[in-house]
C-alpha positions as CSV (number, residue, x, y, z in Angstrom):
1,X,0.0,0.0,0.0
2,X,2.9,2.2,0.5
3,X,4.8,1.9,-3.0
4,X,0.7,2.5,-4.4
5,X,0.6,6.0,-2.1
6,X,4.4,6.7,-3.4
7,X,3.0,6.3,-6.8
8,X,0.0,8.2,-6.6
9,X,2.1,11.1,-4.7
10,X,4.7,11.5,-7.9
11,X,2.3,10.9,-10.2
12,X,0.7,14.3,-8.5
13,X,3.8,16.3,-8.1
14,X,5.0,15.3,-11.9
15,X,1.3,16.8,-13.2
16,X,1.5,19.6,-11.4
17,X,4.9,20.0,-12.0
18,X,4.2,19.3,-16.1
19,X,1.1,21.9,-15.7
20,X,3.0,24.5,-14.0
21,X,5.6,24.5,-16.9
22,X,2.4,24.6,-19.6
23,X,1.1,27.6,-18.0
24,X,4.5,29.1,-18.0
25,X,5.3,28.5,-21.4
26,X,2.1,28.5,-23.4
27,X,2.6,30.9,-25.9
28,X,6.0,29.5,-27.0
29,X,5.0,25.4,-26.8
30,X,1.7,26.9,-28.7
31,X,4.5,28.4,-31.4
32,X,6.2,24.8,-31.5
33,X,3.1,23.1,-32.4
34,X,2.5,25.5,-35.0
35,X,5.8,24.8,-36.4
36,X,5.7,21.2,-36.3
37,X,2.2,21.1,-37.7
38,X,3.7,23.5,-40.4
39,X,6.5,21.2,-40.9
40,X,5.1,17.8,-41.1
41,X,2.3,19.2,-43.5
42,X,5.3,20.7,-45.8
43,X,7.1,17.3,-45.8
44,X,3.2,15.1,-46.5
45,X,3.2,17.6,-50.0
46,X,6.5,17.1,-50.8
47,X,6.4,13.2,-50.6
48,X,2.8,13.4,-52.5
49,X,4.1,15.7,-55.5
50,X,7.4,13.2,-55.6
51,X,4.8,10.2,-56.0
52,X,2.8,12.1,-58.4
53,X,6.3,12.7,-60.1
54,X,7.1,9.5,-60.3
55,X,3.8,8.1,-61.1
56,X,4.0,10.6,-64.3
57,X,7.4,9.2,-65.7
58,X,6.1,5.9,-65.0
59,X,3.0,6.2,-67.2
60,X,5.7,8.5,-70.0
61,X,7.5,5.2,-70.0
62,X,4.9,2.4,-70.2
C-alpha cells in the first residue's frame, strides 16, 4: 500500500509540475506546435508531389 501511495504522490507532483511548466510557457510550446504542424504538412506535400512525379514518368515510360 505504501509503493501504491508513493506512486500516486509523484504521479501528482509530476502533473503539477508538467502543468506548472504549460502555464509558463504556453505561448511558445503553442508556437512549437504551429511549427511542427507546419512542418510535417510541408514534408506530406513534398512526398505526395514526388509520388505524383514518379507516377508521371512511369506512365511516360509504359
Amino acid at each position: 500500500m505504501k509503493d501504491m501511495f508513493s506512486a500516486v504522490l509523484l504521479g501528482a507532483v509530476i502533473g503539477a509540475a508538467a502543468t506548472m511548466f504549460y502555464l509558463n510557457n504556453e505561448n511558445e510550446l503553442s508556437s512549437a506546435g504551429r511549427q511542427l504542424r507546419d512542418s510535417t504538412s510541408n514534408a506530406i506535400n513534398f512526398l505526395s508531389n514526388m509520388s505524383q512525379d514518379i507516377d508521371h514518368s512511369m506512365r511516360k515510360q509504359g
